[in-house]
Legacy VTK file of the C-alpha trace (Angstrom):
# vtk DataFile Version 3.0
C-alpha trace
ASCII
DATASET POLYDATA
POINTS 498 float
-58.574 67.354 -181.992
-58.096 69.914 -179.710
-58.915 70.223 -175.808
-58.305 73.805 -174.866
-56.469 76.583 -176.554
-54.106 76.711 -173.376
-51.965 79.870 -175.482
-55.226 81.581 -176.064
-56.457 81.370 -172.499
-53.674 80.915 -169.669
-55.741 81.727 -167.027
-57.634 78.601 -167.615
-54.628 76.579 -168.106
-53.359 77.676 -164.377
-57.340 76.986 -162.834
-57.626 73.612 -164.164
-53.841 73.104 -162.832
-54.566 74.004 -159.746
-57.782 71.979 -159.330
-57.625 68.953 -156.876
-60.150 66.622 -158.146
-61.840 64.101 -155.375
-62.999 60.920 -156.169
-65.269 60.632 -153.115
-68.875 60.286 -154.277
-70.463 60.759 -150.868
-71.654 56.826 -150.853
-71.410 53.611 -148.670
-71.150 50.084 -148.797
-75.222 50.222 -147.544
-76.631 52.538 -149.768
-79.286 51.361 -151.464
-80.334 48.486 -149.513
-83.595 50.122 -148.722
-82.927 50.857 -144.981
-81.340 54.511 -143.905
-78.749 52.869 -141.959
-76.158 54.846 -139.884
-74.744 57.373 -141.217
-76.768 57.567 -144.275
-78.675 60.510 -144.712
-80.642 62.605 -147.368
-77.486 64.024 -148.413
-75.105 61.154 -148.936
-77.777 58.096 -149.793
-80.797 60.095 -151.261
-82.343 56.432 -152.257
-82.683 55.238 -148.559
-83.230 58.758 -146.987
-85.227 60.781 -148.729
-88.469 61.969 -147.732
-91.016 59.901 -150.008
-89.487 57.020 -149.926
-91.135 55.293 -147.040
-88.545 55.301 -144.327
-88.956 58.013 -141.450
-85.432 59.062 -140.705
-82.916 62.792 -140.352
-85.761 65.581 -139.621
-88.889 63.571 -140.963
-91.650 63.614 -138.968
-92.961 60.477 -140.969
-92.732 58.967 -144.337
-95.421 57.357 -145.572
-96.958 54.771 -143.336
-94.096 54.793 -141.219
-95.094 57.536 -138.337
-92.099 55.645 -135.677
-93.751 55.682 -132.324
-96.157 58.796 -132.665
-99.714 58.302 -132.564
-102.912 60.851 -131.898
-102.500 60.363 -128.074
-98.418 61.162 -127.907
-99.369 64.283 -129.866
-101.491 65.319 -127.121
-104.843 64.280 -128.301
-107.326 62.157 -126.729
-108.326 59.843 -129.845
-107.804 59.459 -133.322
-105.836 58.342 -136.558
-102.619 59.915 -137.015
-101.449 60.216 -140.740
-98.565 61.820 -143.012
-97.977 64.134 -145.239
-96.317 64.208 -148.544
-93.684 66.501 -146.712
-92.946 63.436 -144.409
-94.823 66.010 -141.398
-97.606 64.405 -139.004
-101.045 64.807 -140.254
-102.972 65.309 -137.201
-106.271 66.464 -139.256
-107.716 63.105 -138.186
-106.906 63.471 -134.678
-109.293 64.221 -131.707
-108.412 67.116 -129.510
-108.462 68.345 -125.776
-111.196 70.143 -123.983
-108.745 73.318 -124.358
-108.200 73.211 -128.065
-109.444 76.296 -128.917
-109.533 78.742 -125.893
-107.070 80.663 -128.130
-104.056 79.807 -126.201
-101.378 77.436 -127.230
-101.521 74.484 -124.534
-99.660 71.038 -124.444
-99.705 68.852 -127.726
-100.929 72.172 -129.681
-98.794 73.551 -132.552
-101.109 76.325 -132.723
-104.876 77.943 -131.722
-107.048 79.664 -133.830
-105.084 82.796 -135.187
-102.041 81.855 -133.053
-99.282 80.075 -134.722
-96.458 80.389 -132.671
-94.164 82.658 -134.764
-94.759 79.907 -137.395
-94.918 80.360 -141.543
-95.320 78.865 -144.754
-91.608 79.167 -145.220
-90.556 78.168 -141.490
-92.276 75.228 -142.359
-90.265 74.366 -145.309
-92.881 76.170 -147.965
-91.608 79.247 -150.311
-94.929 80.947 -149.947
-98.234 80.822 -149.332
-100.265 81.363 -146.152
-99.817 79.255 -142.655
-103.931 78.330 -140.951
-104.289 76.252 -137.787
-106.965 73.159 -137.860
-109.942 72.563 -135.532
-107.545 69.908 -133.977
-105.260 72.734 -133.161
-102.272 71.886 -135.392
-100.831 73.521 -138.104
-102.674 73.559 -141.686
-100.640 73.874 -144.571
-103.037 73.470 -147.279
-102.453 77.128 -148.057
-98.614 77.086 -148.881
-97.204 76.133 -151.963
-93.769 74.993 -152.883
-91.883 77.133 -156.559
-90.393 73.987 -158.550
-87.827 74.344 -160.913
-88.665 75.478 -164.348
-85.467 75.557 -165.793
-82.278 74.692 -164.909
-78.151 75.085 -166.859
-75.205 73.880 -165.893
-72.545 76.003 -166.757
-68.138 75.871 -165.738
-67.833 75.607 -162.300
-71.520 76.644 -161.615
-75.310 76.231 -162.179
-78.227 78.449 -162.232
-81.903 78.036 -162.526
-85.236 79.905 -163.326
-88.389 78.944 -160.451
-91.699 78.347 -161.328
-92.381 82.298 -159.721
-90.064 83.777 -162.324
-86.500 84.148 -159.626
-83.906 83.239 -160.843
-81.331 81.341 -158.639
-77.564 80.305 -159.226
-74.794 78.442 -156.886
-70.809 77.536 -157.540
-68.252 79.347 -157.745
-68.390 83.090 -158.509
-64.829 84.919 -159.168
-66.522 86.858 -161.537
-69.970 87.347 -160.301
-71.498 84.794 -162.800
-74.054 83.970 -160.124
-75.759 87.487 -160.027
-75.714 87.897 -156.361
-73.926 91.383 -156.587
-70.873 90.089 -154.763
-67.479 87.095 -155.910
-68.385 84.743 -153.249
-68.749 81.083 -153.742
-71.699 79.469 -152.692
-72.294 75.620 -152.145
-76.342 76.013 -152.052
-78.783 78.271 -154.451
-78.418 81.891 -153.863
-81.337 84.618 -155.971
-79.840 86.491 -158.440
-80.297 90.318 -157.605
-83.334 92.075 -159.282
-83.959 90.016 -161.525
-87.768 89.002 -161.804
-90.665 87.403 -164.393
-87.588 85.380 -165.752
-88.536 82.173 -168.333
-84.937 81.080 -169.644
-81.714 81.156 -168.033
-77.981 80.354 -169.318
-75.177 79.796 -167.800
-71.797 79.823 -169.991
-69.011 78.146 -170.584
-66.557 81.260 -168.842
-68.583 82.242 -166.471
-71.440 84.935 -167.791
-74.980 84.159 -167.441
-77.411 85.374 -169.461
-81.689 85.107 -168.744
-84.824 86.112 -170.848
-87.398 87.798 -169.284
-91.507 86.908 -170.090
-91.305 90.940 -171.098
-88.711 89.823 -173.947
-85.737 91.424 -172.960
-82.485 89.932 -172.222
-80.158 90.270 -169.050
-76.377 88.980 -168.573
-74.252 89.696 -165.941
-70.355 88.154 -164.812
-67.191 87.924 -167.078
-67.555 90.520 -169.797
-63.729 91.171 -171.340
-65.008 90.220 -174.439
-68.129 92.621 -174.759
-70.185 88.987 -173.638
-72.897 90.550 -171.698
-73.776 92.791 -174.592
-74.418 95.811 -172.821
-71.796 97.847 -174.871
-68.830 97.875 -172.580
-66.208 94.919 -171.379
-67.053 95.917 -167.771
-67.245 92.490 -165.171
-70.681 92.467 -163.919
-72.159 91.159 -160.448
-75.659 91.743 -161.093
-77.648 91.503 -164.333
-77.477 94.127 -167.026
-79.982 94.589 -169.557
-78.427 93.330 -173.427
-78.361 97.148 -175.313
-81.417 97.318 -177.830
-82.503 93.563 -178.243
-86.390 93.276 -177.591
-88.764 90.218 -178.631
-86.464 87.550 -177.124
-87.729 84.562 -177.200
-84.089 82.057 -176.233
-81.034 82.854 -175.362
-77.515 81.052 -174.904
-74.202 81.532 -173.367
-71.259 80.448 -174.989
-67.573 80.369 -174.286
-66.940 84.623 -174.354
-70.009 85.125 -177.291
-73.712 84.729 -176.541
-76.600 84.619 -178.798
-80.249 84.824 -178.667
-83.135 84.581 -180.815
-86.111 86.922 -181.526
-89.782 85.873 -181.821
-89.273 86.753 -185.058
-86.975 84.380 -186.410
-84.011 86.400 -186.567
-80.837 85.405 -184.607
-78.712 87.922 -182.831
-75.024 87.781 -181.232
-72.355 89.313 -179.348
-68.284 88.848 -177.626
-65.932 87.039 -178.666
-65.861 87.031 -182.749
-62.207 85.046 -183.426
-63.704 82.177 -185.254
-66.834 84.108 -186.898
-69.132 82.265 -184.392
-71.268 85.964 -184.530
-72.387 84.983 -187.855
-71.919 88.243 -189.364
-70.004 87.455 -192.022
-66.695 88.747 -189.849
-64.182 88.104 -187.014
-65.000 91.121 -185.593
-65.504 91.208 -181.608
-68.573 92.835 -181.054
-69.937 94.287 -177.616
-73.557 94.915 -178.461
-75.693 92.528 -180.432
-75.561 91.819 -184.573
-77.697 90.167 -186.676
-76.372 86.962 -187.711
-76.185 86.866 -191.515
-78.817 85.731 -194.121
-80.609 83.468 -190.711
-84.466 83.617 -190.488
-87.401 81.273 -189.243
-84.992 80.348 -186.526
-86.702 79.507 -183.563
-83.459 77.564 -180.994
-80.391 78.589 -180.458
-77.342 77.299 -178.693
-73.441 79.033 -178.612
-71.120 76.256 -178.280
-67.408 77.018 -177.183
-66.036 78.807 -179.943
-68.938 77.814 -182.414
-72.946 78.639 -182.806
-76.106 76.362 -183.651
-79.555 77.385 -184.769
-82.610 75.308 -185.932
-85.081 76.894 -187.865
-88.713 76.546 -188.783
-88.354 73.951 -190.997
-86.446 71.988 -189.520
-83.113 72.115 -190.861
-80.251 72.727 -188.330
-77.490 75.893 -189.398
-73.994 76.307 -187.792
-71.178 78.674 -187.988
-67.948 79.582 -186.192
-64.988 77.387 -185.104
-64.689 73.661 -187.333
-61.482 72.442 -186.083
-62.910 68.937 -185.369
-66.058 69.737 -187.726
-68.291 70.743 -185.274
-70.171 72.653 -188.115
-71.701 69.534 -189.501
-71.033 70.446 -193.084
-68.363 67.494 -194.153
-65.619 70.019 -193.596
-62.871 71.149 -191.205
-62.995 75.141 -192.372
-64.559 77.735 -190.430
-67.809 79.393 -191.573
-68.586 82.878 -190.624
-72.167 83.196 -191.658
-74.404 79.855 -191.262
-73.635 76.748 -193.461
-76.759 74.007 -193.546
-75.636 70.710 -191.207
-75.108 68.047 -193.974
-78.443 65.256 -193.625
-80.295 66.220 -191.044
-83.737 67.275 -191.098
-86.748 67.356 -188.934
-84.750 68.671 -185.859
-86.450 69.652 -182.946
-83.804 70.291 -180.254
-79.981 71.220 -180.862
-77.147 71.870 -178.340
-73.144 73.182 -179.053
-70.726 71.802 -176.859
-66.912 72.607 -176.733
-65.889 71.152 -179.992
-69.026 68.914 -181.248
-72.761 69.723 -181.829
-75.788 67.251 -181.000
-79.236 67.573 -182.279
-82.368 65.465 -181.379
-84.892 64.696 -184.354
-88.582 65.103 -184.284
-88.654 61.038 -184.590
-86.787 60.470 -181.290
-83.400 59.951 -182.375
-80.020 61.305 -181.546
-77.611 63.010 -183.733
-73.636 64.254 -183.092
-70.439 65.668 -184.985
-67.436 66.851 -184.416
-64.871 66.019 -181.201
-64.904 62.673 -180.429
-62.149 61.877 -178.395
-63.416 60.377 -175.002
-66.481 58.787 -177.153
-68.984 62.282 -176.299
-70.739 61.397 -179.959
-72.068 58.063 -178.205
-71.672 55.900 -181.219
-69.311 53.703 -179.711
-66.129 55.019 -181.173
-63.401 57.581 -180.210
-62.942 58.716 -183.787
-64.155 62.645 -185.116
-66.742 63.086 -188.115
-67.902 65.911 -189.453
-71.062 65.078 -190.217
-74.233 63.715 -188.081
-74.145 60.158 -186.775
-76.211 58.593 -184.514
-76.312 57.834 -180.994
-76.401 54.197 -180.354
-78.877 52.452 -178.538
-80.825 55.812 -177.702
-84.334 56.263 -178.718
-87.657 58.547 -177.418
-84.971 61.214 -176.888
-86.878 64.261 -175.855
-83.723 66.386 -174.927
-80.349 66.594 -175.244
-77.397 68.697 -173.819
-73.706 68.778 -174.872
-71.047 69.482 -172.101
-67.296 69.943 -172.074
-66.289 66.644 -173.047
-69.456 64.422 -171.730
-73.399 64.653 -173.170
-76.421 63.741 -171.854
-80.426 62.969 -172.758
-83.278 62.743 -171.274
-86.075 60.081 -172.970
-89.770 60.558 -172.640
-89.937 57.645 -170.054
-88.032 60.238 -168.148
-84.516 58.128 -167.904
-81.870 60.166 -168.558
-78.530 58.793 -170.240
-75.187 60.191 -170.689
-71.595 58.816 -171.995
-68.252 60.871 -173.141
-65.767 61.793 -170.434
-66.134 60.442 -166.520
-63.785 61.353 -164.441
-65.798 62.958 -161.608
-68.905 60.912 -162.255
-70.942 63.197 -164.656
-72.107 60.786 -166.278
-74.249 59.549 -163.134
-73.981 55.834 -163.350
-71.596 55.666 -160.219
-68.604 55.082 -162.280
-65.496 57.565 -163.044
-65.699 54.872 -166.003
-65.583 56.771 -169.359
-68.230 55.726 -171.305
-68.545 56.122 -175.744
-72.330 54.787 -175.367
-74.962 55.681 -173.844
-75.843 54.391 -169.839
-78.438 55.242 -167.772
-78.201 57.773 -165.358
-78.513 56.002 -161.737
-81.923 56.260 -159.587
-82.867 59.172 -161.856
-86.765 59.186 -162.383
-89.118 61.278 -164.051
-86.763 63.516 -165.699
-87.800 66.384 -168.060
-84.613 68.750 -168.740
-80.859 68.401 -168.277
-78.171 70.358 -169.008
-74.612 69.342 -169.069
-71.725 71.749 -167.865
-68.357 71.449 -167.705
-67.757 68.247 -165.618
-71.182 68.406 -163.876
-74.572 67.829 -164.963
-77.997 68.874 -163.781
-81.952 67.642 -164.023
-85.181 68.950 -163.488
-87.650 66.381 -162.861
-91.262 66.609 -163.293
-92.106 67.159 -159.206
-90.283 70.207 -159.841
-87.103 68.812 -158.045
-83.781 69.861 -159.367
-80.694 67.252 -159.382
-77.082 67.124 -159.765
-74.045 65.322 -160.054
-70.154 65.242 -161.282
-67.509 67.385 -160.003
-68.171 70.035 -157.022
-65.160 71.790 -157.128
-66.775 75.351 -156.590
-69.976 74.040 -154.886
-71.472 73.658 -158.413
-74.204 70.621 -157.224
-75.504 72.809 -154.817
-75.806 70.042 -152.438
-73.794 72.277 -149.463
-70.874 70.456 -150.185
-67.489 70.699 -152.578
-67.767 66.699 -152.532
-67.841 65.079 -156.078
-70.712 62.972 -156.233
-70.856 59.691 -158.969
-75.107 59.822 -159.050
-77.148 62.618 -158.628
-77.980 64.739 -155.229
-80.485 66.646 -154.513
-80.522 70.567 -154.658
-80.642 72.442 -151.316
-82.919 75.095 -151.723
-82.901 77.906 -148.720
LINES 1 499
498 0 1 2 3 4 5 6 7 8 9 10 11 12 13 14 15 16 17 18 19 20 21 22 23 24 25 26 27 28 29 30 31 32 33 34 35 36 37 38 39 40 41 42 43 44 45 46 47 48 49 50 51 52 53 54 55 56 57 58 59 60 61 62 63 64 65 66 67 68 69 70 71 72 73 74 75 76 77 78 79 80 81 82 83 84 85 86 87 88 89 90 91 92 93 94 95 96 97 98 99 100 101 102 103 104 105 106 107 108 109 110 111 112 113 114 115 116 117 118 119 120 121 122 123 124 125 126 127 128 129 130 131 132 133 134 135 136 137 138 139 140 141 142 143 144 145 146 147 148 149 150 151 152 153 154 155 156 157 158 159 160 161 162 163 164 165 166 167 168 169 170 171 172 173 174 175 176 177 178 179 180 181 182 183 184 185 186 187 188 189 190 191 192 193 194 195 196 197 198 199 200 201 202 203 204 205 206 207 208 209 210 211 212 213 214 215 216 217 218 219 220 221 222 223 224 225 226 227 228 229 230 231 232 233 234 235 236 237 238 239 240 241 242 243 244 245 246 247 248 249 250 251 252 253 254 255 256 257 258 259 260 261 262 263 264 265 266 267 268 269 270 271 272 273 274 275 276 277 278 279 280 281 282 283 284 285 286 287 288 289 290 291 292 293 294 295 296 297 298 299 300 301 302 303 304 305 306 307 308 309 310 311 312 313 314 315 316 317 318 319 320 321 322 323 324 325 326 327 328 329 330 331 332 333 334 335 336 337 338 339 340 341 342 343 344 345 346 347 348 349 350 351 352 353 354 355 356 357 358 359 360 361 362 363 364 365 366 367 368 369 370 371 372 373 374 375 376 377 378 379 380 381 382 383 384 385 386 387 388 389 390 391 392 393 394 395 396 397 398 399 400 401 402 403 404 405 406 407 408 409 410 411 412 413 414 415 416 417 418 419 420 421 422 423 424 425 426 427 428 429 430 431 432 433 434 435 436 437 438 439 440 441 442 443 444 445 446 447 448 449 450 451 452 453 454 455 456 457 458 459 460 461 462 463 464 465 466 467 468 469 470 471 472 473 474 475 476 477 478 479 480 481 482 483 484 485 486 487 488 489 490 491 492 493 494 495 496 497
């Protein structure tokens, strides 16, 4: 098998070199004992410290039941029940006020009084939009601001971006070649909005540091690394904000690979671009290409997924198609030999989901169960071996699959219960159990609830879960958790939004 093509790629060689990998997973010997004890906070011990879980602590006003010492009358009132809201703030809806509530003029005990708010807003309040009232009781009413979840979310090298529910897109790591679209090389540690881009639906971040988004119009933007013709808008020219992809329209998914990208169109044809050395274009050639091509003899494809140096589709029907790189047979076609137009994965049918890693594929059926080939060295197939195959076998242990996500050298899925499970490589905790334990079966990622996407970069992985919140965990070398931090964490943190 083969890890990196150091020769091919020395820059890579000399970043990973330099890298100083911590172990310190930003827990304590309390954490999780139900109580936010010293020390602990949202950050470090989301379990105890959260808002929502029932114990008032950091900034909280409240948390659930728990309002500390605060009642109607310390707020200023002269009766009343005090409650909470779901963002852990005092609910003082219930609460009688003073004589003076009202006279338009913001007395003692009064957040606000009839138009005046004190300078407050939806998104001074913790909100993204949305518009701030004042109650009869002369506090703040929030009922008009609303809160963008997380739509989508990909983690890519040293970085991860996401799409919002409002169509921004938003990425945070490092950036030495612009990959998070912010027009500038600067590493951030928390989410910063990619320039100008707007009405996004998908979002990809690669495995060498281009991004690449679809827009609800069709058309397809990339921006970052671009030596290879990547970004596909006809030059090699490194760009810091997106870039529209030269004559592709209709796009309906995209994915960034390792120096190629593909998409494909809503009508069933698959398109590509970079990087050609292993034919993972498709077009029948090794040709490096810096506007799109039609990938050859392809239609009734409908996913899409560029591995490192290799490319997956699944059409209509079902049937999964590779091409490109089969060093470790990756391809799925019983062979070792590179294909440069699609070859049919060998056995597997009724696919509904498929993602390309570095040097394996994995694919998760219409019945619920997981499916892998190729590299298999730190046990990233999950079927409790270290051993390659070049055809599909199945994950062990893992059923009700509803995605799946093939990183560098770990994978994850998340289940319809909303679990989500990983195994493969572990050395800075991607897997999420709160191990650096490498793992060839699948365990459960730890505290992780309600789960409906995950992507898995290269020693990081990220989840969207169904409140909207996004979540990471592995290595935060570049600030790729977007937690604030460059501290590895072993189970998954909570994204800081701005």
């Amino acid at each position: 098998m083969r890890h990196l093509r150091f020769a091919m790629y020395p820059a890579l060689l000399l970043a990973l070199v330099a890298v100083s990998c911590s172990d310190d997973s930003g827990s304590n010997s309390t954490c999780g004992n139900q109580v936010c004890d010293s020390g602990e906070t949202a950050t470090n011990c989301p379990q105890d410290c959260s808002c929502g879980n029932g114990i008032k602590n950091g900034d909280e006003e409240c948390d659930g039941v728990d309002l500390g010492e605060a009642t109607c009358g310390s707020q200023g009132y002269v009766s009343g029940l005090l409650g909470c809201t779901e963002q852990c703030r005092l609910d003082e809806t219930q609460c009688v006020p003073a004589a003076d509530c009202g006279n338009g003029q913001i007395d003692q005990g009064e957040q606000c009084d009839g138009t005046d708010l004190n300078g407050a807003t939806c998104k001074s309040r913790g909100y993204d939009d949305g518009s701030l009232g004042c109650t009869a009781g002369c506090q703040y009413d929030e009922s008009g601001c609303a809160s963008c979840g997380t739509r989508a979310i990909s983690a890519g090298y040293w970085y991860t971006c996401a799409v919002k529910d409002d169509g921004t897109a938003w990425c945070w790591g490092w950036n030495g070649y612009g990959p998070l679209g912010d027009g500038t090389t600067t590493e951030r540690h928390t989410p910063v909005q990619v320039s100008g881009l707007t009405s996004a639906g998908a979002i990809s971040a690669g495995c060498w540091y281009d991004t690449c988004a679809v827009k609800e119009d069709g058309t397809a933007w990339c921006w970052g690394f671009n030596s290879y013709g990547e970004l596909g808008d006809g030059t090699a020219t490194e760009r810091h904000t997106p870039v529209q992809v030269s004559g592709l329209t209709g796009v309906g998914a995209i994915s960034a690979g390792s120096h190629h990208t593909c998409a494909v169109k809503e009508d069933g044809t698959a398109w590509c671009w970079g990087w050609n050395g292993h034919g993972q274009l498709g077009d029948g050639t090794a040709t490096e290409r810096h506007i799109p091509v039609q990938v050859s003899g392809l239609t009734g494809a409908w996913a899409i997924s560029a591995g490192m140096y290799h490319t997956c589709a699944v059409k209509e029907d079902g049937t999964a198609w590779c091409w490109g790189d089969n060093y470790d047979g990756e391809l799925g076609d019983g062979t070792t030999t590179d294909r440069h137009t699609p070859v049919q994965v060998s056995g597997l049918t009724g696919v509904g989901a498929i993602s390309a890693g570095s040097n394996r594929t994995c694919a998760v059926k219409d019945d619920g169960t997981a499916w892998c080939w190729g590299d298999n060295y730190y046990g990233e197939l999950g079927d409790g071996t270290t051993t390659d195959i070049s055809i599909p076998v199945q994950v062990s242990g893992l059923a009700g699959v509803g995605a799946i996500s093939a990183g560098y050298w770990h994978t994850c899925a998340v289940k319809e219960d909303g679990t989500a499970w990983c195994w493969g490589f572990n050395d800075h905790g991607e897997l999420g159990d709160g191990t650096t334990t490498e793992r060839h079966t699948p365990v459960q990622v730890s505290g992780l609830t309600g789960a409906r996407a995950i992507s898995a970069g290269m020693y990081h992985t990220c989840a969207v879960k169904e409140d909207g919140t996004a979540w990471c965990w592995g290595y935060n070398y570049g600030g790729e958790l977007g937690d604030g931090t460059t501290t590895d964490r072993h189970t998954p943190i909570q994204v800081t939004w701005p």
